[in-house]
C-alpha positions as CSV (number, residue, x, y, z in Angstrom):
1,X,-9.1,2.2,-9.3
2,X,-10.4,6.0,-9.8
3,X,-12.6,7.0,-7.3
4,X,-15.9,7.3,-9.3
5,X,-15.4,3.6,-10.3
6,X,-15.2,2.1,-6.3
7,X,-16.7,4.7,-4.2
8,X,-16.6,5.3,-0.8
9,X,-15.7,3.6,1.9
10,X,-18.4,2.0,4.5
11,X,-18.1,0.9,7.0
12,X,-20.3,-2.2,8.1
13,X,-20.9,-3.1,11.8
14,X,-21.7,-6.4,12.6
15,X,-22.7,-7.8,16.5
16,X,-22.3,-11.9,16.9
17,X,-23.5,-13.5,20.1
18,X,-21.4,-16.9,20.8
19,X,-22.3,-18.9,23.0
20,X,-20.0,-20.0,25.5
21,X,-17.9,-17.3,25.1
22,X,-15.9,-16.3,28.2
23,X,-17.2,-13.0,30.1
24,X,-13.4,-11.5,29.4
25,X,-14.4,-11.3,25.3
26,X,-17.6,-9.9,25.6
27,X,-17.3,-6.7,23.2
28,X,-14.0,-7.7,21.9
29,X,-14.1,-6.0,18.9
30,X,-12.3,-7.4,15.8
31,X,-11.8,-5.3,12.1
32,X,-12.0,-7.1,8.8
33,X,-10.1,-5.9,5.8
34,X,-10.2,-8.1,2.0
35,X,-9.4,-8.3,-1.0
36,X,-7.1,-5.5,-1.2
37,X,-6.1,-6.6,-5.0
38,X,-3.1,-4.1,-4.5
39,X,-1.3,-4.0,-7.6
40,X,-1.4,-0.1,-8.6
41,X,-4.4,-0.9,-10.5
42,X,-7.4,-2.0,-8.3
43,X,-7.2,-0.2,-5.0
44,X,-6.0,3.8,-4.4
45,X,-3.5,4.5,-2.3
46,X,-6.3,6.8,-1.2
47,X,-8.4,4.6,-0.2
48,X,-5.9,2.1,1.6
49,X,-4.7,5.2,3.8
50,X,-8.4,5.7,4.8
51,X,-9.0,2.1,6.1
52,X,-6.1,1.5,7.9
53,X,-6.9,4.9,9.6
54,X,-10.4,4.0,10.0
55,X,-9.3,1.0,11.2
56,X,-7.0,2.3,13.6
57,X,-9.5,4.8,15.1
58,X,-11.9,2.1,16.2
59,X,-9.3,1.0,17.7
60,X,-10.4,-3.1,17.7
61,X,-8.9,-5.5,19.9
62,X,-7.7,-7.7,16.4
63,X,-7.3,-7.1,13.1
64,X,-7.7,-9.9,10.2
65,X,-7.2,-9.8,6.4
66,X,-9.3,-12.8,4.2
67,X,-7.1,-12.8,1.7
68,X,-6.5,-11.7,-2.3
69,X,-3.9,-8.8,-1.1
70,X,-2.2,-8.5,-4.4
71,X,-3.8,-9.8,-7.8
72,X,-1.5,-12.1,-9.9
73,X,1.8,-10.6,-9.1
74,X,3.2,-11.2,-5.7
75,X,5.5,-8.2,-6.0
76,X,3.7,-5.6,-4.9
77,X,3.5,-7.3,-1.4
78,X,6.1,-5.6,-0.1
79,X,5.3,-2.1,-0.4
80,X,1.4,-3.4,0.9
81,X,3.5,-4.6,3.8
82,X,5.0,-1.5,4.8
83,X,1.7,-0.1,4.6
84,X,-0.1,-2.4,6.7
85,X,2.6,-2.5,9.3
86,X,0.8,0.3,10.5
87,X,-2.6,-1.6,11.3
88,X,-2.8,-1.1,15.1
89,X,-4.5,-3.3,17.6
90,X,-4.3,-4.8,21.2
91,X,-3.9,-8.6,19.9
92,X,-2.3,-7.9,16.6
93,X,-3.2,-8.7,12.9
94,X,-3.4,-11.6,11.4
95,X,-4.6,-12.7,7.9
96,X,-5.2,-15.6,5.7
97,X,-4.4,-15.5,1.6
98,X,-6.7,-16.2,-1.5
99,X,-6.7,-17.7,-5.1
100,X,-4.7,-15.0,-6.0
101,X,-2.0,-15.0,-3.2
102,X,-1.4,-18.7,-4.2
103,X,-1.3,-18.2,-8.2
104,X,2.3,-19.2,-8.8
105,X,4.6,-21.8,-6.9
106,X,6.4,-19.0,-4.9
107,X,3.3,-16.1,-4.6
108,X,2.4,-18.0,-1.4
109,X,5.9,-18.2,0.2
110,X,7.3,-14.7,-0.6
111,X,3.8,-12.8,0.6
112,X,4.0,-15.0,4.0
113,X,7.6,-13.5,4.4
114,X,6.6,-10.0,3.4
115,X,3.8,-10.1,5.9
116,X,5.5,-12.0,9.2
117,X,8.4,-9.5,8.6
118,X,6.2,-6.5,9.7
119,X,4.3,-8.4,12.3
120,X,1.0,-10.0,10.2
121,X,1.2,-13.5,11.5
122,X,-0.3,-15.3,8.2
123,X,-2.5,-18.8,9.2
124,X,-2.6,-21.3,6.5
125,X,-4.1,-24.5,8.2
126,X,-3.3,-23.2,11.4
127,X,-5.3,-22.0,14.8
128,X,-4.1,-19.1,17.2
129,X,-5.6,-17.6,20.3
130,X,-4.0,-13.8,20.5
131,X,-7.3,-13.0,22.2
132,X,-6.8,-15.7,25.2
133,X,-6.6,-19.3,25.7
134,X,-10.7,-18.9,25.5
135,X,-11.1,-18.3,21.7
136,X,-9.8,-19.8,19.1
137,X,-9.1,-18.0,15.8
138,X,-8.5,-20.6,12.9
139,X,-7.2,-19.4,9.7
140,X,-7.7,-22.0,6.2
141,X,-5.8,-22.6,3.7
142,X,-7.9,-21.1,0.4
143,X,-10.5,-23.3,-0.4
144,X,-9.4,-23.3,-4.4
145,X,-5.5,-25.0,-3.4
146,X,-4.5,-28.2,-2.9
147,X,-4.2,-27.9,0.9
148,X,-7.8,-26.5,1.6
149,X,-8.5,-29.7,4.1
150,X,-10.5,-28.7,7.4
151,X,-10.6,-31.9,9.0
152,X,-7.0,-31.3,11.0
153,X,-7.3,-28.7,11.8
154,X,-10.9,-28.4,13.0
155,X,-10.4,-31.7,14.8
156,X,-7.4,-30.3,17.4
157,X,-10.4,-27.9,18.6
158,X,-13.2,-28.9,21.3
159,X,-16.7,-28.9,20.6
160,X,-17.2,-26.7,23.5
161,X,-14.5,-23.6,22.6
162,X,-16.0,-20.9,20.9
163,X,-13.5,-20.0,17.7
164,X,-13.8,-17.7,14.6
165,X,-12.7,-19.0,11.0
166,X,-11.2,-16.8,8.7
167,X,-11.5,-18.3,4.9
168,X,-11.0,-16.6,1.9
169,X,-13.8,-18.0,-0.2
170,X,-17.4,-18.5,1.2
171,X,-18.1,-21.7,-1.0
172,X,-16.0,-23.0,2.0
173,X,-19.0,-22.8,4.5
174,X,-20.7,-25.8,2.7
175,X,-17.5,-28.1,3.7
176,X,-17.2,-26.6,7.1
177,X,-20.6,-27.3,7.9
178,X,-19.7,-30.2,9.8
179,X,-18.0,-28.5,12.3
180,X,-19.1,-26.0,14.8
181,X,-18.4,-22.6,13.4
182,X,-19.5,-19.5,15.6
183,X,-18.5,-16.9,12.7
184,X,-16.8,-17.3,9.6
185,X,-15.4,-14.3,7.7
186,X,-14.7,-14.1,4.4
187,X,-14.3,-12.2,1.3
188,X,-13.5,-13.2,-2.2
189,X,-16.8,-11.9,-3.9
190,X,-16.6,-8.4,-3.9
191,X,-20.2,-8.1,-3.2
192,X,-21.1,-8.9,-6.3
193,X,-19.5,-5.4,-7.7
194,X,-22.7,-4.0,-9.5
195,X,-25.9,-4.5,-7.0
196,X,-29.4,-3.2,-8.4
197,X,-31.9,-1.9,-5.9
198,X,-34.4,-4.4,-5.0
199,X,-32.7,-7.1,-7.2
200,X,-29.8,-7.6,-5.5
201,X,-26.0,-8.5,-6.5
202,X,-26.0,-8.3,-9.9
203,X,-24.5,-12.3,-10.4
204,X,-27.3,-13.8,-8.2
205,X,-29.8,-13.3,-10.9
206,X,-27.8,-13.3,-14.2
207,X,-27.9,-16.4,-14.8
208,X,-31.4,-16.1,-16.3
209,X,-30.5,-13.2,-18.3
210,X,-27.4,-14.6,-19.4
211,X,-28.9,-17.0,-21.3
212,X,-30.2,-14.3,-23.8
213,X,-27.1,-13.1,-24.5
214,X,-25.1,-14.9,-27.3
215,X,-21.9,-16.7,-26.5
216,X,-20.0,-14.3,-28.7
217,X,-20.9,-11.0,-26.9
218,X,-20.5,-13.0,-23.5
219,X,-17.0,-12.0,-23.2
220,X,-17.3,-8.5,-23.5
221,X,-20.2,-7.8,-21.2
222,X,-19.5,-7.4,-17.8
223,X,-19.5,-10.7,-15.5
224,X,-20.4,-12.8,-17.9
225,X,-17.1,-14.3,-18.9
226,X,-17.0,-18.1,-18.1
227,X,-14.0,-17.1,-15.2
228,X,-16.0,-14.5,-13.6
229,X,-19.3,-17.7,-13.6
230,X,-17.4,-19.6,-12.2
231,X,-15.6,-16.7,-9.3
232,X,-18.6,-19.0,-6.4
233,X,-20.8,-21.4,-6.7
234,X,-23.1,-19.6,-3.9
235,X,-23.8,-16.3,-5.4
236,X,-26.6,-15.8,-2.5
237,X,-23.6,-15.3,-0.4
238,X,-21.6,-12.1,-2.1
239,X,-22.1,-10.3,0.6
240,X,-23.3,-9.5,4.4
241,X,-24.2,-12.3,7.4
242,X,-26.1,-15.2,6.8
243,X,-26.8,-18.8,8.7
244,X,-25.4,-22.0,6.8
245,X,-26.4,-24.7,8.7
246,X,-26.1,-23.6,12.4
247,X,-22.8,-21.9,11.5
248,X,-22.6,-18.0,10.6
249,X,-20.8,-16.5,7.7
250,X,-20.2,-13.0,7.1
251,X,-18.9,-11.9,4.1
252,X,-16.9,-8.7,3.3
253,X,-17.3,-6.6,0.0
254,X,-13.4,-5.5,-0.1
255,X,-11.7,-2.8,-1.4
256,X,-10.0,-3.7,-4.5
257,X,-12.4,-3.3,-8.0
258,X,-12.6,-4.6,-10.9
259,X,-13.5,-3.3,-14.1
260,X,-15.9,-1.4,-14.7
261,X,-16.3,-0.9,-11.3
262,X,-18.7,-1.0,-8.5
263,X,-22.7,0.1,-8.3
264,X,-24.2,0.5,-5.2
265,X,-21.6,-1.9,-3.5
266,X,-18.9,0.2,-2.0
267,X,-15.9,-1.6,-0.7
268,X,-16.0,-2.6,3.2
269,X,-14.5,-2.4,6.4
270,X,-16.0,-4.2,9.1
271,X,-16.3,-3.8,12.5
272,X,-17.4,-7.3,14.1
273,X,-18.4,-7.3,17.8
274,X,-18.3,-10.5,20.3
275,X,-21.2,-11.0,22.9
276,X,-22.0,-13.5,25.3
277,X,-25.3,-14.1,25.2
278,X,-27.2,-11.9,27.8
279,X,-28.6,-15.3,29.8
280,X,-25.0,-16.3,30.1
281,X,-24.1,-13.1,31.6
282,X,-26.9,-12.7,33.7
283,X,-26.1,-16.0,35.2
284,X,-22.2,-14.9,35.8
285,X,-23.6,-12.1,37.8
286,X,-26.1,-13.7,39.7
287,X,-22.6,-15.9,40.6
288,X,-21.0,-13.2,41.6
289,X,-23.5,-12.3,43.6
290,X,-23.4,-14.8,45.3
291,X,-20.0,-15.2,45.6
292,X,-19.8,-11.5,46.8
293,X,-22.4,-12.2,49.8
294,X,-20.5,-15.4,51.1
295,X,-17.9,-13.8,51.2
296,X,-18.9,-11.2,53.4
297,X,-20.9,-13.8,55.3
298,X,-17.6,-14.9,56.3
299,X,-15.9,-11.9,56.8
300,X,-18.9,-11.0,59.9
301,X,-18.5,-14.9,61.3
């Protein structure tokens, strides 16, 4: 996608206090990449290069991907694969697919081999820890498949271990609400593409002026096709943090576009920062203080 169409990059930063959360991660800092869409058509080469050096220049303890790397074929996945093989971070990168990773029978199968064969360890209903034993990072299968079912996997987790959910499509928070969910990242949306200036993503208010517009002009007007309705159910979420019950979402604009291109919604990389909460950590060190003067207490006995 030309240049004048996406924009440039930003880069969003985003601080999450979880409680609980083991001294060790406080200001681990993960990156968040989406909806690449690469298919020659939707995301420069340009613009790829300049994330993943971004990326790589923050230098994060993690990296993730929320899915929709290619569009509808899963061919290009293997020359996205060399590229991302260059992702650097302490713990690794890992990455979860969307709707359109998981378009055909073998789109799913062939992208999870192009990706575990340069190191991108894909989670589809499955939970890793490459930060520590401490923090659990759950990955979903996309919440439009078959297999989206949180239940199992949500249920091998204790109440009290902090984790971080990585699902494609933020419609998912409703379902995951019953769980507890420190942060959620997702993508899917693209922000919404087209944002006006104290209105908002464009398709959180177009339903009202939709209705003006007849059914034959719908298709050729932008976002008003039935499919592009119908992309969320929970518009109010294109983009950025928000609470959903007492679980946090973010969600990340990408870089791939779609015609006619973005407005005031340039694609994203995010940097996402762990705290413990400061009581927490005041406590530890009023521990260690302790600990510390015992300790010499019984070094003078």
């Amino acid at each position: 996608m030309h240049r004048l169409l996406t924009g440039s990059l930003s880069v969003e930063a985003l601080a999450i206090e979880i409680n609980g959360l083991d001294r060790s991660f406080h200001g681990c800092q993960i990156t968040q990449l989406s909806d690449l869409h690469f298919d020659g058509l939707r995301l420069s080469d340009e613009l790829l290069s300049e994330a993943i050096a971004l990326s790589n220049r923050l230098n994060p303890d993690l990296v993730v991907l929320t899915g929709d790397l290619v569009t509808d074929d899963p061919a290009p996945i293997h020359e996205l694969a060399h590229r991302l093989k260059h992702l650097q971070s302490r713990a690794g990168t890992f990455a979860v697919l969307g709707n359109h990773d998981n378009c055909t029978l073998t789109a799913r199968t062939e992208i999870t081999k192009a990706l575990t064969a340069v190191g991108v360890q894909v989670l589809w209903n499955q939970i890793a820890y490459p930060l520590g034993e401490g923090l659990a990072l759950v990955g979903l299968a996309d919440f439009w498949s078959r297999e989206f079912d949180p239940a199992p996997v949500m249920n091998q987790l204790e109440e009290a271990t902090p984790r971080v959910v990585l699902s494609h499509n933020p419609d998912s928070a409703v379902k995951l609400m019953p769980w507890r969910i420190d942060l959620q990242l997702s993508g899917h949306t693209h922000g919404g593409q087209i944002v006006l200036p104290g209105l908002g993503p464009f398709p959180t208010w177009y339903q009202s002026v939709r209705r003006w517009v007849p059914r034959s002009v719908r298709p050729w007007v932008p976002y008003m096709r039935e499919d592009c309705y119908k992309v969320v159910q929970h518009w109010e979420w294109a983009q950025g943090l928000h609470r959903v019950g007492e679980n946090y979402l973010y969600v990340n604009r990408g870089l791939g576009t779609y015609f006619p291109g973005r407005l005031f919604c340039p694609p994203e990389l995010t940097v996402i920062t762990l705290n413990a909460p400061e009581r927490e950590l005041q406590m530890h060190a009023e521990e260690d203080l302790v600990a510390v003067s015992e300790k010499q207490l019984a070094i003078s006995d």
